[in-house]
N, C-alpha and C positions, 0 to 999 in steps of 0.2 A: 504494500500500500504506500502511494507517496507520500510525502509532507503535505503537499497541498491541501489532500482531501481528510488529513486527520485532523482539521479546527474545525471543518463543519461536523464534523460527527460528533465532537464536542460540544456547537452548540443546539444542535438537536435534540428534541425534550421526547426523552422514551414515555413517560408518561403522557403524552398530547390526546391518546386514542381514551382513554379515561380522562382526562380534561374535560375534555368535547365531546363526552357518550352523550348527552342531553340534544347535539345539533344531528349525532348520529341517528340518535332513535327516531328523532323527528323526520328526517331524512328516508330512513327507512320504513315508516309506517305508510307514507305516503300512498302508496300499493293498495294499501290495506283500505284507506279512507276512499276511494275510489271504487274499487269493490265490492265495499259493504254499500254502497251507493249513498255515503257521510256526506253535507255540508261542505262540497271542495271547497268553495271559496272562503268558506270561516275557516278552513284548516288551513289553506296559502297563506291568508292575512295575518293567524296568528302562528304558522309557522317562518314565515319572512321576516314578522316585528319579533321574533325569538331572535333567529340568526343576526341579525340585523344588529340588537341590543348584546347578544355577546362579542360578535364584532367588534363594537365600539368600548364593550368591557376591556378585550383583549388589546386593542389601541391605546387607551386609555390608559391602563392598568400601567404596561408598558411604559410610557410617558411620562407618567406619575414615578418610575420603580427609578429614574434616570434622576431625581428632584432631590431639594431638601427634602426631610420630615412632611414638616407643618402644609407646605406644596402639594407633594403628595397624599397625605390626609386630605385635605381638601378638593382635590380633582376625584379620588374613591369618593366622596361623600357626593356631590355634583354627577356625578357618573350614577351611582346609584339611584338617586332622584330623579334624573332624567331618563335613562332607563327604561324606570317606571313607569313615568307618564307617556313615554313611547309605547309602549306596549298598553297602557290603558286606553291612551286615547285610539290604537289599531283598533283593538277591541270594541271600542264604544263607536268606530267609524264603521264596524261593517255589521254591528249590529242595527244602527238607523239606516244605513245604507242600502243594504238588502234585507236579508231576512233577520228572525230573532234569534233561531239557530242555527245560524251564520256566526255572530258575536259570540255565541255558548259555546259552540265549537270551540269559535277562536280560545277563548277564557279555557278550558278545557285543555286545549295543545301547550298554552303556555303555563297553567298551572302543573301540567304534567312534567313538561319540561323542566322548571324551578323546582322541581320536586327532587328531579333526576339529579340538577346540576347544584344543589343545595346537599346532595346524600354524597355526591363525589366531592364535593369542596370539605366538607367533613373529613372524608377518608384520607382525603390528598394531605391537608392541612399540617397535620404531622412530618411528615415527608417534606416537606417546603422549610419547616422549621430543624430540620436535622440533616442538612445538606449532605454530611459522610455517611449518612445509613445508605447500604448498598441500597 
């Protein structure tokens, strides 16, 4: 192997595919919400305002991780709030937009999702704070 290509395998995060199960699963259900003949469009709008708002975590996060403290605290706090209202307001838009269960749908993909990426940040969390454990 040469030199060149052993800094990027360093900075490659083996953990990413459990990071990101929450964008996965969403991704992969897709199939499913189609063929049980589900609410596509509440599932698009609140699977896109998912991916969308972890994107902009992953950005973010990033961004903030490069700062002071105090900088960073503050961009996670603003990050998280807006987030929020991103995906509220998806939700609240395609529920008047179209149908009712359009928006429940959507409510549904992203609570499910938050659930997922809420159960992995748990498990990860330890891991992040103990950088030498294999």
């Amino acid at each position: 192997m040469s030199e060149s290509t052993s800094p990027a395998l360093g900075i490659a995060d083996p953990l990413a595919p459990v990071r990101y199960l929450d964008v996965i699963l969403i991704v992969l259900a897709a199939p499913f919400v189609v063929l049980l003949d589900l609410p596509v469009l509440g599932y698009a709008v609140g699977a896109i305002a998912w991916i969308v708002a972890r994107v902009l975590e992953a950005v973010l996060e990033r961004s903030a991780g490069r700062s002071d403290v105090r900088r960073a605290i503050g961009v996670k706090v603003g990050s998280m709030i807006g987030r929020t209202w991103l995906i509220g307001i998806a939700i609240i838009a395609v529920g008047l937009a179209a149908e009712r269960e359009d928006g429940f749908t959507a409510a549904l993909v992203c609570l499910a999702a938050y659930t997922v990426h809420l159960a992995t940040a748990l498990i990860l969390r330890p891991l992040e704070r103990n950088p030498e454990h294999p």
